[in-house]
C-alpha positions as CSV (number, residue, x, y, z in Angstrom):
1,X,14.7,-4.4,127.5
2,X,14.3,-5.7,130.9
3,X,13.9,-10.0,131.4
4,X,13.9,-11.5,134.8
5,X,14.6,-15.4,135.2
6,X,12.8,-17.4,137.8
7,X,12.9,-20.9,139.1
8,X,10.2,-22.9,138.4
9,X,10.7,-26.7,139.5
10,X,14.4,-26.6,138.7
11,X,14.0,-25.0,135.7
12,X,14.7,-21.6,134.6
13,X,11.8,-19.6,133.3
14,X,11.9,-15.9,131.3
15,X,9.5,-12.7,131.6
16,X,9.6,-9.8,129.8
17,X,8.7,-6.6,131.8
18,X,7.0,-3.9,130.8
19,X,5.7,-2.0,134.4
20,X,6.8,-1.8,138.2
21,X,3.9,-3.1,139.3
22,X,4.6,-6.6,136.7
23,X,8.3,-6.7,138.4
24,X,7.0,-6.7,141.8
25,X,5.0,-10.1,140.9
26,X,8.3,-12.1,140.8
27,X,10.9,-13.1,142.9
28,X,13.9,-13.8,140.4
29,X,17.1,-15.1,140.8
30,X,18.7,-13.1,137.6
31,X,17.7,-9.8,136.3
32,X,19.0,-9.0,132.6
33,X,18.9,-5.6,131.2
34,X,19.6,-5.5,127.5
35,X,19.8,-1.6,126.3
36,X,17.9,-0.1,129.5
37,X,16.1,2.8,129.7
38,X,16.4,5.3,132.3
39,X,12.8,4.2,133.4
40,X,14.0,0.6,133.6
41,X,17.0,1.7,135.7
42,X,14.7,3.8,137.9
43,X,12.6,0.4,138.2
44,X,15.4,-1.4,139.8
45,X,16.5,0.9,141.7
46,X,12.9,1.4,143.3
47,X,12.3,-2.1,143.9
48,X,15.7,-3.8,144.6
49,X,17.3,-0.7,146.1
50,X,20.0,-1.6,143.5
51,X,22.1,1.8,141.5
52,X,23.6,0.5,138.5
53,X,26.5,2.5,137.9
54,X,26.6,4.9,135.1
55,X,29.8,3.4,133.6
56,X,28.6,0.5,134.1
57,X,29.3,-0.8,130.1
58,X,32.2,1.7,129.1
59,X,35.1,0.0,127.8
60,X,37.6,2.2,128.9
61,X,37.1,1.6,132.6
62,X,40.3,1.0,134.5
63,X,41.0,-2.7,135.0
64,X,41.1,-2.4,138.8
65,X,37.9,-1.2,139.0
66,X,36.5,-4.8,136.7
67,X,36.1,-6.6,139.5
68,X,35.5,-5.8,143.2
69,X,33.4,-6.3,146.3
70,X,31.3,-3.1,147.7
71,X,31.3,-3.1,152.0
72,X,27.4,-4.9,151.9
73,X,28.6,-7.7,150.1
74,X,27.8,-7.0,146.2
75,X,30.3,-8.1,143.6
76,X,30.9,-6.0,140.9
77,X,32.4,-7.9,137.8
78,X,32.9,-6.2,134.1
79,X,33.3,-9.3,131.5
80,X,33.8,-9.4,128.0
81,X,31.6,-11.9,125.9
82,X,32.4,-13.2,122.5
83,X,30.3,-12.4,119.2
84,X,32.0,-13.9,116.6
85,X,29.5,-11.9,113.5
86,X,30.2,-12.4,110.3
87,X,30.6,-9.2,108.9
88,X,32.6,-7.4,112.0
89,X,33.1,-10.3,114.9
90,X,33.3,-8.3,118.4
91,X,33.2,-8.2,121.9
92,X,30.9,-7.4,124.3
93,X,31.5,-5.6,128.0
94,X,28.9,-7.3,130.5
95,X,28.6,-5.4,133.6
96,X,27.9,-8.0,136.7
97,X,26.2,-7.5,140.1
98,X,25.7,-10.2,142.8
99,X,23.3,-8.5,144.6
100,X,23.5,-10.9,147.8
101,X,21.3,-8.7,150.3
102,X,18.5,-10.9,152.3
103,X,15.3,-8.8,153.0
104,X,12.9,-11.1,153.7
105,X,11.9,-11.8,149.9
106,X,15.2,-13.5,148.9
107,X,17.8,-15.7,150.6
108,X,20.0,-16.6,147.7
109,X,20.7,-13.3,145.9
110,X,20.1,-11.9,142.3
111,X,21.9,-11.6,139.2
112,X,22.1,-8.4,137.5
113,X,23.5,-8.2,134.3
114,X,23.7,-5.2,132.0
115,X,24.7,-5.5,128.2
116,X,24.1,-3.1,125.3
117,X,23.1,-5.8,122.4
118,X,22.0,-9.6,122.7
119,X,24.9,-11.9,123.5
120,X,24.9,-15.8,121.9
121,X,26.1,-17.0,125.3
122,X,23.0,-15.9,127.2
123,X,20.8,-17.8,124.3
124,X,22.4,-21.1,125.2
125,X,22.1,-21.1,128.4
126,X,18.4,-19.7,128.4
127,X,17.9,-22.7,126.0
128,X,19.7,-25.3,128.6
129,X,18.1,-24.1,131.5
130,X,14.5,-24.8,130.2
131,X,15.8,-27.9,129.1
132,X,17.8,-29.5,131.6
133,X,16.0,-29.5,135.6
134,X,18.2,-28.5,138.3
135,X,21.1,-27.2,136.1
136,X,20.6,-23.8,137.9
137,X,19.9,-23.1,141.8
138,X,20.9,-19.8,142.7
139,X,22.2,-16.6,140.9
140,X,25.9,-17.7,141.6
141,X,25.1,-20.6,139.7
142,X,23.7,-18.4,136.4
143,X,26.9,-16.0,136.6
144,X,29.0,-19.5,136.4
145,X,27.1,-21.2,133.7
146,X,27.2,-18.0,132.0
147,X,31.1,-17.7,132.3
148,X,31.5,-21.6,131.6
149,X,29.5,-21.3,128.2
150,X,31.7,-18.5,127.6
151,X,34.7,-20.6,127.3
152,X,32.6,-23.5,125.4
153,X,31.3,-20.9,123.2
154,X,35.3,-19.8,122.4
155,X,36.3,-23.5,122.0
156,X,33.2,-24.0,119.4
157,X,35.0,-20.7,117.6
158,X,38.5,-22.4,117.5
159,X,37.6,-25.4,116.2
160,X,35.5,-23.4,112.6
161,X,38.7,-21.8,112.8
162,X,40.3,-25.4,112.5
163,X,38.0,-26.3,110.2
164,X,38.6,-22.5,108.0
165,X,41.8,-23.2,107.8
166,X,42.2,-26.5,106.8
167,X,40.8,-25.0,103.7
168,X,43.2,-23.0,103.5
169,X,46.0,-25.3,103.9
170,X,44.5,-27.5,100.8
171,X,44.5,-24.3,98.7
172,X,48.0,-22.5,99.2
173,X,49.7,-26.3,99.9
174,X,47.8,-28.0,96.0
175,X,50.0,-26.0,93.9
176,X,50.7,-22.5,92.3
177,X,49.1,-19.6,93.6
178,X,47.8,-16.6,91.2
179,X,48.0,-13.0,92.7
180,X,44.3,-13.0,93.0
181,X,44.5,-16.8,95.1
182,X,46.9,-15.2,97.0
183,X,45.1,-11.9,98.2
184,X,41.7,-14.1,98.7
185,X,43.9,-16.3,101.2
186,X,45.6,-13.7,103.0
187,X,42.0,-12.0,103.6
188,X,40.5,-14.7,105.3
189,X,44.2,-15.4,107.1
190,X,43.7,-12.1,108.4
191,X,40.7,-12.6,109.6
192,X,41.2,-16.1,111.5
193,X,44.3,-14.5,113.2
194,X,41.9,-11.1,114.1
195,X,39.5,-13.8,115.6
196,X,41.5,-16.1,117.1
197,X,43.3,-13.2,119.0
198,X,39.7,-12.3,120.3
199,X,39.4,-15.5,121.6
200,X,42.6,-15.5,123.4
201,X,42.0,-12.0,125.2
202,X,38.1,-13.4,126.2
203,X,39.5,-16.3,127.6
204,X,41.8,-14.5,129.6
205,X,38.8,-12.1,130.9
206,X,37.0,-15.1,131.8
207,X,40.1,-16.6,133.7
208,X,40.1,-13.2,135.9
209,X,36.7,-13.4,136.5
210,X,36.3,-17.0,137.7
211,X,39.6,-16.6,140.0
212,X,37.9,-13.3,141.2
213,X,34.8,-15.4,142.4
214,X,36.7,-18.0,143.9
215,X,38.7,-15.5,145.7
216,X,35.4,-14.1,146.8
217,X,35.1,-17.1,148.8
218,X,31.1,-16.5,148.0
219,X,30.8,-20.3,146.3
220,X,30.0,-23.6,147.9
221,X,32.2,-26.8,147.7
222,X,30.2,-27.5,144.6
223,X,30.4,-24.5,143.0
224,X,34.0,-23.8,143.9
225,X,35.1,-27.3,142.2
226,X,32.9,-26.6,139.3
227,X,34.7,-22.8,139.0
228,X,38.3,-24.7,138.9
229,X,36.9,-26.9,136.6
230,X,36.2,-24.1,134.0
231,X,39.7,-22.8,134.6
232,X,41.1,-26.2,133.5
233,X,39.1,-25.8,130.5
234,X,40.3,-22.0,130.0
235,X,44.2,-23.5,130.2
236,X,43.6,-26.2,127.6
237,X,42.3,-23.2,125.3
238,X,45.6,-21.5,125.3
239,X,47.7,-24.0,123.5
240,X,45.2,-24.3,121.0
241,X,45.1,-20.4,120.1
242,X,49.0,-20.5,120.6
243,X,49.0,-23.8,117.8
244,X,47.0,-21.5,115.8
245,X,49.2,-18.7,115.7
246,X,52.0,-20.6,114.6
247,X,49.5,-22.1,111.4
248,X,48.3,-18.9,110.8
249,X,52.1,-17.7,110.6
250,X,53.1,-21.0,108.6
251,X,50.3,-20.6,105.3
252,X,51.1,-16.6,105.9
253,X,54.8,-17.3,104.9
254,X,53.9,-19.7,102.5
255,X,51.4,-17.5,100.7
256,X,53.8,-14.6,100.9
257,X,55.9,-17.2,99.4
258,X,54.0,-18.0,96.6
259,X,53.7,-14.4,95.5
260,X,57.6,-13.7,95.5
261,X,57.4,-16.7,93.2
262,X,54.8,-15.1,90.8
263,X,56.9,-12.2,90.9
264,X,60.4,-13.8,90.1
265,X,58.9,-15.2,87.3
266,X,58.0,-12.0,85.8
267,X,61.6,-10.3,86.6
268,X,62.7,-13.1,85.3
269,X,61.2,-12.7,82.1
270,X,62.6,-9.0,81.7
271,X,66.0,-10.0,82.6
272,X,66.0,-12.8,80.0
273,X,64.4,-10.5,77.1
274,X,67.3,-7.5,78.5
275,X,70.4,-10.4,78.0
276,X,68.6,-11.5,74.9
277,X,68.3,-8.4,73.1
278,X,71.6,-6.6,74.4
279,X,73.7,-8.4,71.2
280,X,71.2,-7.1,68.5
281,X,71.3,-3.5,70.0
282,X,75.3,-3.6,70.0
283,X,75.3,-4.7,66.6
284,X,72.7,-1.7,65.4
285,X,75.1,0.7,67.7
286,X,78.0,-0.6,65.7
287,X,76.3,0.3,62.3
288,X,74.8,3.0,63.4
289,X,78.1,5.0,63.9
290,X,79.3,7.8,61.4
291,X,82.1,6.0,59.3
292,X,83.3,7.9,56.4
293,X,80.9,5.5,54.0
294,X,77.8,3.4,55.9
295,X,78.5,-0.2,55.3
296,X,75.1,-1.0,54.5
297,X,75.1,1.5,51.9
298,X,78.1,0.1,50.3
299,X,76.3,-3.7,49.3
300,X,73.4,-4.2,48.0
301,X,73.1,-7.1,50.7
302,X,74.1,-5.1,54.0
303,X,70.8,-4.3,55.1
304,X,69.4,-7.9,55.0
305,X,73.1,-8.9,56.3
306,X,72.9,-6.2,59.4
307,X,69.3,-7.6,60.1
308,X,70.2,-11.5,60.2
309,X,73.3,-10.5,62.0
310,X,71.1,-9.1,64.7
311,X,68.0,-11.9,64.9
312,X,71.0,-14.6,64.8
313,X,72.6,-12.5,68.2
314,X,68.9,-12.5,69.5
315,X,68.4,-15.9,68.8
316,X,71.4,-18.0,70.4
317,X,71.0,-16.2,73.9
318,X,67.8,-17.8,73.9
319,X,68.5,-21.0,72.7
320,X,70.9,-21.1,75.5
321,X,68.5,-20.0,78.2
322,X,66.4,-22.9,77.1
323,X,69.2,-25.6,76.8
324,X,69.5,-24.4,80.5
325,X,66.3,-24.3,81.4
326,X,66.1,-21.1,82.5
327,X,63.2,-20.3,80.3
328,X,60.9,-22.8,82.0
């Protein structure tokens, strides 16, 4: 899929295209490519003189080779972008170019961005920009926005984990756990401390790519304050995750707790009912030996006697374990 961005009195409009001859009506300042075909490559290429590199979204490219400056003045930057789904939260590898040639038919350069599925970040700011007049000038400006929503986007994440596990808390810290409390809470502990590490390593992408465009040396006064400014917001985001961690660590240990508890309780009961019955099982030993006559033979009462003996012997290890309060 293949959307350019224009500016339209300050405020950013979208068009799908579906030809050459449609792309060569408009004079965009960004140029997103979602999934592209080889023909939509070859459409770029042909009317922007632009290559987009094959590995352009492979996520095992070296990390030198994220983010640099070709000898006409194009910066190449490789970004990861946050999708926190449901059923399998991810990243997603954005490929970059700040095409900043001026041929007659633009001054102020063009975005190019290349992703493989839709990304929330590039919703929101589609959504602001039609909103909100003069919140985008050039396509520095759109790679900035995008990077700043970025790390909005991850500090909207942390604080439903905040929220998550605040639940969480009230559950393991009310009371007893059961075995199946306890797996349920260690499930979605897991999965806060699986997201929450995503959100640590996208901030820290994000950090590399703004310092690589200030170091570019490509951004205006404004844009350069605006740029630290989303660092500042990036450093505030690390205590946070590293707060996190340490919760996610506490209600881990205290859920791990709770089932060492569950399970005391039930060695506890087999060491109780071992103590308990050892006396009766001596006794039946002890009658059970081969004496010349067997003593329960002998009376007519040895039987019921060897029996009582035993349940008495059963019975005052437990009356002691409760006077103790071991049984409890």
């Amino acid at each position: 899929m293949l959307n350019i961005f224009t500016l339209v009195n300050g405020r950013l409009f979208q068009e799908e295209i579906e030809s050459l001859e449609e792309l060569a009506q408009f004079q965009p300042i960004w140029v997103d490519l979602e999934s592209p075909t080889v023909e939509e490559k070859r459409w770029v290429k042909q009317h922007y003189g632009l290559s987009i590199p094959d590995d352009a979204m492979d996520e095992d490219i070296e990390e030198s080779a994220r983010f640099y400056a070709e000898d006409n003045g194009d910066l190449h930057i490789r970004s990861d972008f946050l999708v926190p789904d449901d059923e399998e939260p991810h990243t997603v590898r954005v490929a970059f170019i700040v095409n900043m040639a001026n041929d007659g038919r633009r001054s102020s350069g063009i975005l190019f961005s290349i992703h493989d599925e839709d990304i929330p970040v590039f919703r929101l700011l589609r959504m602001r920009a039609r909103r909100a007049p003069g919140l985008i000038e050039d396509a520095k400006e759109v790679l900035l926005k995008l990077l700043d929503a970025d790390a909005e986007y991850s500090a909207d994440t942390l604080e439903e984990i905040y929220d998550a596990l605040e639940k969480v808390s009230s559950q393991v810290l009310a009371g007893e756990v059961t075995d199946a409390q306890a797996g349920e809470v260690l499930g979605a502990i897991a999965r806060h401390e699986d997201m929450n590490g995503r959100i640590r390593r996208n901030v820290m992408d994000t950090r590399r790519a703004v310092s690589f465009l200030m170091r570019s040396k490509m951004l205006n006064n404004e844009q350069f304050e605006e740029a630290r400014q989303i660092l500042r917001d990036i450093d505030s985001l690390d205590s946070h995750t590293a707060f996190l961690f340490d919760k996610i660590n506490f209600l881990m240990d205290a859920t791990v707790g709770f089932i060492n508890i569950n399970q005391n309780k039930i060695i506890k009961i087999f060491s109780v009912a071992s103590v308990a019955l050892l006396p009766p099982t001596l006794i039946a030993s002890i009658y059970g030996m081969n004496f010349q006559y067997m003593p329960e033979l002998a009376q007519t009462w040895g039987y019921p006697y060897a029996l009582a003996l035993m349940l008495a012997s059963a019975l005052v290890p437990m009356w002691y374990f409760r006077r103790r309060g071991w049984l409890k």
